[in-house]
N, C-alpha and C positions, 0 to 999 in steps of 0.2 A: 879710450881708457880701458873697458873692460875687453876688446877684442885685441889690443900690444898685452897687456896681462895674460890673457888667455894663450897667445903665440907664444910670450917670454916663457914663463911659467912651463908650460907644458914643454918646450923646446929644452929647457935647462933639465927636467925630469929627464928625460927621453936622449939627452945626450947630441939632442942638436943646437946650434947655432941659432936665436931666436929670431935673425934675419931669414935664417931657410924654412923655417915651420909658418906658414902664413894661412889661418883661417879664410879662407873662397869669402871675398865682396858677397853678398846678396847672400844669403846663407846665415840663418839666423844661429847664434851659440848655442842658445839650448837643445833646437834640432839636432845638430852636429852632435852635439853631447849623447844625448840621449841614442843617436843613432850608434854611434861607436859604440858606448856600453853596452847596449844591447846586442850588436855583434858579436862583444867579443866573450858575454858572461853563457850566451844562448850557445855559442858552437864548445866553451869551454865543458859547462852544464853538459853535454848529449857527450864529449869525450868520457867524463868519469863514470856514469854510470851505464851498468849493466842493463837497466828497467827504467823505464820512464816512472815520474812518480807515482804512485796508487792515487791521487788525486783524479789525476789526469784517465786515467785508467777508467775508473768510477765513472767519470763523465761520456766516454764515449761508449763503455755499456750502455748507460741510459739513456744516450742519446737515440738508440736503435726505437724507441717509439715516443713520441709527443703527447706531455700526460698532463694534467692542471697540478702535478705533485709526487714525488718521487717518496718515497719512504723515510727516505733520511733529510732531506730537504725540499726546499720550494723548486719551482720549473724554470725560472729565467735561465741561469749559467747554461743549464741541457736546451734551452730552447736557439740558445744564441750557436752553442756550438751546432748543433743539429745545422744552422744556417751557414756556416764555417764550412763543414765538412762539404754542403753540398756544391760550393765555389773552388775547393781545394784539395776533398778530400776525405777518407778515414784512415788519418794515422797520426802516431804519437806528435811527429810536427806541425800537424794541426792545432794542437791544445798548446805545443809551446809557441808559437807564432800568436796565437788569441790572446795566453796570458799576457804573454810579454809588451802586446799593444793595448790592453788594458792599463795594465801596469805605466807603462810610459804615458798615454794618455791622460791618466789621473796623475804623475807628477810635471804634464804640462800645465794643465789646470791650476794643480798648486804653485809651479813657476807663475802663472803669468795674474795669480792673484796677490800673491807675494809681490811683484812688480805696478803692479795696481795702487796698493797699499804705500809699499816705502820704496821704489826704483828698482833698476834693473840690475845694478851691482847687488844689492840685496837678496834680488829674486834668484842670482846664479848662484850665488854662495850659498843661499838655502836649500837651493836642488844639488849641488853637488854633498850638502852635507846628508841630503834625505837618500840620495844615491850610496851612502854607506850603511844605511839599514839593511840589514841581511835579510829582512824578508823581502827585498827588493831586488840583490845583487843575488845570494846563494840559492834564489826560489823562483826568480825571475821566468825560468821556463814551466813554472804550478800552474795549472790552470783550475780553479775550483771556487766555490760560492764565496770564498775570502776575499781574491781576486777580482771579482767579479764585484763585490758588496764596495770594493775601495772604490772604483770607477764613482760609481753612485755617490756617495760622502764626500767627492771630492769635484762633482758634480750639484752637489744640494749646496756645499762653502760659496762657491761659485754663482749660483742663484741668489743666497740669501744675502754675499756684498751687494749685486745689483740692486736686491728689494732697498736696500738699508739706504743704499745711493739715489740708484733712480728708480722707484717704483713704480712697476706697471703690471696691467692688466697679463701681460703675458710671461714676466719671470713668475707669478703666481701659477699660472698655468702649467708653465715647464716645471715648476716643483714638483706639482702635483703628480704629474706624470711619474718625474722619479721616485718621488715616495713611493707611489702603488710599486714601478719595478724594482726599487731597492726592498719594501717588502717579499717580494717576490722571487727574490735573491736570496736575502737571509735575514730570519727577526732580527739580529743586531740594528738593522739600521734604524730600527725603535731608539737607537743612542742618538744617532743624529735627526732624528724628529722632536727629542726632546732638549737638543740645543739649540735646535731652530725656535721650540718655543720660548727658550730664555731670553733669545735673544730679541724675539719678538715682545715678551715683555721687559725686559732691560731697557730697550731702547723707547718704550714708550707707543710700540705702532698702534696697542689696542686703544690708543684715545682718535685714531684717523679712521673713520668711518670705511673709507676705501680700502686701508690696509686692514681692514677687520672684515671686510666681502672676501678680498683677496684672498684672506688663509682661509675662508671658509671654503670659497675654492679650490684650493688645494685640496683641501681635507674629502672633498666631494670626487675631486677627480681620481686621486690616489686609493679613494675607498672603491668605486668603479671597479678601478683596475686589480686590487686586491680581490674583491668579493667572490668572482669563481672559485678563487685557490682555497676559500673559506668554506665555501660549497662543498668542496673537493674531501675537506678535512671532514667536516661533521658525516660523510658516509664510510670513512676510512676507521680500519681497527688498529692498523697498525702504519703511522702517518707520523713527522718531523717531530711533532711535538711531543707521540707517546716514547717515541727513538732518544727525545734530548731528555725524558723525564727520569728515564731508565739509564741514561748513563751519566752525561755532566749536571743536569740543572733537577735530577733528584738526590744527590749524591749524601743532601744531610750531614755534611762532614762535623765533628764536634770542634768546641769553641776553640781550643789549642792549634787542632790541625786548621782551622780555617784563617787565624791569624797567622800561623808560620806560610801555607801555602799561600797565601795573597800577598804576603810580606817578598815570598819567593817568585813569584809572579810579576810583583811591580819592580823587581830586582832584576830580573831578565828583560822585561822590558827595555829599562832605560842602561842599564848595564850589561848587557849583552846581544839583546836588538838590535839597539841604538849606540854602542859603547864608538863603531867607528866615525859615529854624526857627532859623539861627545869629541871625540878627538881633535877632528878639524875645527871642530867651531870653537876647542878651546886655543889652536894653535891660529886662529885668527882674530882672537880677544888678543892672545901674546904680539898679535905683531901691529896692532892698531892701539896697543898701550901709550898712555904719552899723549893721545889725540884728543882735544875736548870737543865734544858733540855738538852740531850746530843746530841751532834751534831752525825750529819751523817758519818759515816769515809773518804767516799771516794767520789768524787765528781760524778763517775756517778750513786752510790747511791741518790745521792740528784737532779740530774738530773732526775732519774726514779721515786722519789717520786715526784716533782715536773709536773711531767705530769698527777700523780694518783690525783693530788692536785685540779690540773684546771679539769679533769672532773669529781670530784667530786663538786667543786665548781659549773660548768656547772649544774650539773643536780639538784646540790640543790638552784642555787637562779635564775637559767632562768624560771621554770616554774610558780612562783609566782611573777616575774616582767614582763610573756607573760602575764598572765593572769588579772593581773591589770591595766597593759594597756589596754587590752580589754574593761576594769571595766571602766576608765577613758577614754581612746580615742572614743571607739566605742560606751559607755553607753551601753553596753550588763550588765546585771543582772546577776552576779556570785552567783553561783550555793555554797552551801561550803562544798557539797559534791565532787566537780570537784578536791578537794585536794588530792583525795582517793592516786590516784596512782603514787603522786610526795614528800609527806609528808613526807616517811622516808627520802630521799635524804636530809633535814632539818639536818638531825644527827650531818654528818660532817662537815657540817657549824659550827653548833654550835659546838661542838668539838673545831674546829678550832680555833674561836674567844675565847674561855676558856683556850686556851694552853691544850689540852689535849693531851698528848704522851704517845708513846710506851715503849718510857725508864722510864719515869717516873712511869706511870703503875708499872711496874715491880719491879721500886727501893723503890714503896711509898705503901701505903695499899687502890689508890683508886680503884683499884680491887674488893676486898673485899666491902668497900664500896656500891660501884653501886650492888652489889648482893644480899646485906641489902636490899638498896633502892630497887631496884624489888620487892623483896618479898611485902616489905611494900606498895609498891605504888599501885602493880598489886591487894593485900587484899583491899584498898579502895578502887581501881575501882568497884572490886567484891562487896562489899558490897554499894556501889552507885546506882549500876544498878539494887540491888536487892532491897531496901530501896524504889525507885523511881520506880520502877514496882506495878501494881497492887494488888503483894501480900505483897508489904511496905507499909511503916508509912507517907512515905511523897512523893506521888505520886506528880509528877512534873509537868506531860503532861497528864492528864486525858483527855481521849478519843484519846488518840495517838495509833497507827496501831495495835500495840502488844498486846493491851487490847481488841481488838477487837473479840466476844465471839464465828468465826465460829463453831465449836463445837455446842453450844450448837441451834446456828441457825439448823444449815444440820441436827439435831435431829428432828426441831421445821417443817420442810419444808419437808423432806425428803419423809417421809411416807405417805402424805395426796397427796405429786406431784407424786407419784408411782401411789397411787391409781387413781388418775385422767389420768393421760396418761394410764395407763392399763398395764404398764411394767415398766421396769430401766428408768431411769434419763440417758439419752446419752447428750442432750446438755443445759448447761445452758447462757442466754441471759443477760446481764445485766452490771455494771459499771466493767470494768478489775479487779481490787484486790479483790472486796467481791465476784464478779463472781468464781472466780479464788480459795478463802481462799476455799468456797463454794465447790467446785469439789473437793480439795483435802481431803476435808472431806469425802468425797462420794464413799464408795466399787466399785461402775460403774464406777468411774474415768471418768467423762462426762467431754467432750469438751467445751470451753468455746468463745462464740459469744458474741463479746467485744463491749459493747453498742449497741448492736443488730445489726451491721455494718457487712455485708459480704464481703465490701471491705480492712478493716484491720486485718480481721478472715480468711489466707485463707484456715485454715484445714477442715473450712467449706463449706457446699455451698448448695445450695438451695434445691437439691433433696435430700441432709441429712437430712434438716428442715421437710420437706414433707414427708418426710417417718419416723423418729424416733420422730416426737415432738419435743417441747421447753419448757423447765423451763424457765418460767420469771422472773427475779428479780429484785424488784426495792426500790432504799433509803426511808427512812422515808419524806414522805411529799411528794412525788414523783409516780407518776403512775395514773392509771384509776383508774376512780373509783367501777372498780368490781375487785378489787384484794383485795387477803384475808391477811389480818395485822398479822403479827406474833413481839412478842421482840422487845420494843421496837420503832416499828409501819415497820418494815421491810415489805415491801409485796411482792407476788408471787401470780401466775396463769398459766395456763399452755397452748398451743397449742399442741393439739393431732395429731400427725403425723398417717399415714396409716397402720405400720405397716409391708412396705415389705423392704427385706434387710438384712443384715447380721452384725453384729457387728462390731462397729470400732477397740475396745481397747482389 
């Protein structure tokens, strides 16, 4: 059933004959799936834009030294890619290859807990509808603690069905683990720590002696693996937490603007996030109309879905009613990027509220349907991103990051800053992402000294500066006045280092 749907379906999109399109025996749908999208969103993604994202960028500045803590966030993301690079590489498709298996990763997980829960017709229809969240399709090549933080959340869902099912001594254990590194990633996953505890008390585990050792366990392990990063912070003046105080999570916004922006926020979310996951799931309620739901046979069938149900539910609507409270209680400034890695969990909500089932599925053609819709919906993202990129008809965002011309900068700068220092380009000085787009253009692979600040750079340090030179760089309108304007009005200048030394990279 769901592999002639999958063939039919996508054969009739695509203009073939549903006898010639035949998904490979032994080859499981959602790999297949999941492999093809990500082919084809990861090579579209590196066509339109000029710069990889400033995300991406960020990470592999700081990847140049291994720290308990970066300024602006925790160490896991930089610690993983640091491991990346040294198997693949330093370059931009490092960080999109990482993201993207992240990413896929955490929507097998949620396939194959979905399939768990209510079958396999279920579980594909829910991943093709979470495959229409644009932080999934148009961001797929980001690599950054969002990305990173989802893996985690969607690895803790994961753990806590097992507890809920079959409890043991070591899904406690693996929690614990992830706790500490999803801490370690990004505070957010304080959201999913605290739907774990709901669910641990919802369900009733704190009357089992076992399952009350159990979370102590976690909580023991998790604290372990956190406690250096905490170390880290109480000696820091300028560390994640004084960076989020000063921008989003001090923000104090007054009572008006905090109901419009979180109003606006949970608008985007689900209406513009999620609006092409709304589409298909509702054009698969349209076509399973008419079908009446078939009960469950046996009552601890329905008890065991009924547990897959609330932590499903848990993880799709705690973390946009934490986060609006924040938006409202606290006047903290939400982020609407902070959706990254709670968004799919939206699926089976919606699902839910649309009557979408597994029997139905099966007895009805919304199957087929939702495989149309993919096709079709995932071709107009594609053609969106590309339309609205700088080599479309209707650039949306001019002057937005992607458009941004490194390339042709690191050409314009390159060879006049060589000839002035007297050798390679080892470090360049200047605002983090053009610093940053800047090196990755650069065969020296120079280190990047983030607004000229040796206290948030610390791959650098002062007898580097003094002995190899500094590339300057600085934005249009900005700098002394003896720096040489290139593109634009971009400028540069250089300090001549001595000389003694040995290469970094």
């Amino acid at each position: 059933m769901d592999r002639s749907c999958v063939n039919g379906a996508v054969g009739r999109s695509l203009g073939v004959p549903g006898g010639m399109l035949r998904v490979p025996q032994g080859i499981p749908v959602t790999l297949l799936l999941l492999l093809l999208f990500s082919a084809v969103w990861l090579a579209h993604l590196d066509s339109v834009a000029l710069t990889p994202p400033a995300d991406n960028i960020e990470q592999l500045t700081w990847m140049r030294s291994l720290e308990w803590g970066y300024y602006k966030h925790p160490p896991v993301p930089t610690w993983v890619l640091w491991a990346a690079v040294q198997l693949i590489g330093w370059s931009a498709w490092t960080t999109y290859l990482l993201g993207a298996l992240l990413t896929l990763a955490s929507l097998a997980i949620f396939a194959s807990l979905l399939r768990d829960i209510h079958g396999r017709a279920y579980a594909l229809v829910g991943l093709m509808a979470a495959l229409g969240v644009t932080f999934y399709n148009g961001r797929l090549n980001y690599y950054n603690h969002n990305v990173v933080l989802m893996f985690w959340v969607a690895l803790s869902a994961w753990l806590w069905w097992r507890i809920l099912t079959r409890p043991r001594w070591g899904w406690w254990l693996a929690l614990g683990v992830v706790g500490g590194l999803g801490m370690l990633s990004k505070y957010q996953y304080a959201v999913a720590a605290t739907g774990g505890l709901w669910l641990f008390v919802r369900h009733g585990l704190w009357r089992d002696r076992q399952q009350c050792q159990g979370l102590a366990l976690a909580v023991v392990v998790g604290g372990v693996i956190f406690m250096p990063h905490v170390v880290w912070l109480l000696e820091q003046a300028r560390g994640p937490i004084a960076y989020a105080m000063h921008s989003s999570l001090g923000a104090d916004l007054p009572l008006l603007r905090r109901l419009s922006a979180t109003a606006l926020w949970l608008l985007d979310w689900l209406f513009n996030r999620c609006l092409p996951a709304v589409l298909l799931l509702l054009g698969v309620h349209w076509a399973q109309r008419g079908l009446a739901p078939v009960p469950l046979e046996s009552s601890a069938d329905r008890a065991l879905q009924a547990r897959g149900n609330s932590l499903l539910l848990c993880w799709g609507v705690l973390p946009p009613a934490f986060m609006a409270a924040m938006g409202v209680l606290g006047g903290v400034d939400l982020q609407l990027q902070w959706g990254t890695a709670f968004a799919l969990w939206t699926v089976p909500v919606l699902m839910a509220a649309l009557g979408v089932r597994e029997a139905t599925l099966r007895a009805g053609r919304g199957l087929c349907w939702a495989v149309g819709a993919l096709v079709l919906l995932q071709a107009v993202l594609v053609w969106q991103s590309y339309d609205t990129s700088v080599f479309g008809r209707h650039r949306t965002q001019v002057g937005h990051w992607r458009e941004f011309p490194s390339e042709a900068l690191a050409q314009a700068v390159a060879g006049p800053a060589r000839q002035a220092l007297g050798g390679p380009i080892k470090i360049i000085s200047g605002p983090a992402s053009p610093a940053g787009a800047l090196a990755l253009r650069l065969p020296e692979k120079p280190r990047v000294l983030i607004d000229g600040d040796l206290a948030v750079s610390p791959w650098i340090s002062a007898q580097d500066m003094e002995r190899d030179g500094v590339l300057e760089l600085w934005p249009p309108g900005a700098g002394p006045s003896d720096v040489h304007r290139v593109m634009d009005g971009w400028g540069w200048r250089v300090r001549e280092g001595d000389g003694v030394g040995s290469d970094f990279f």
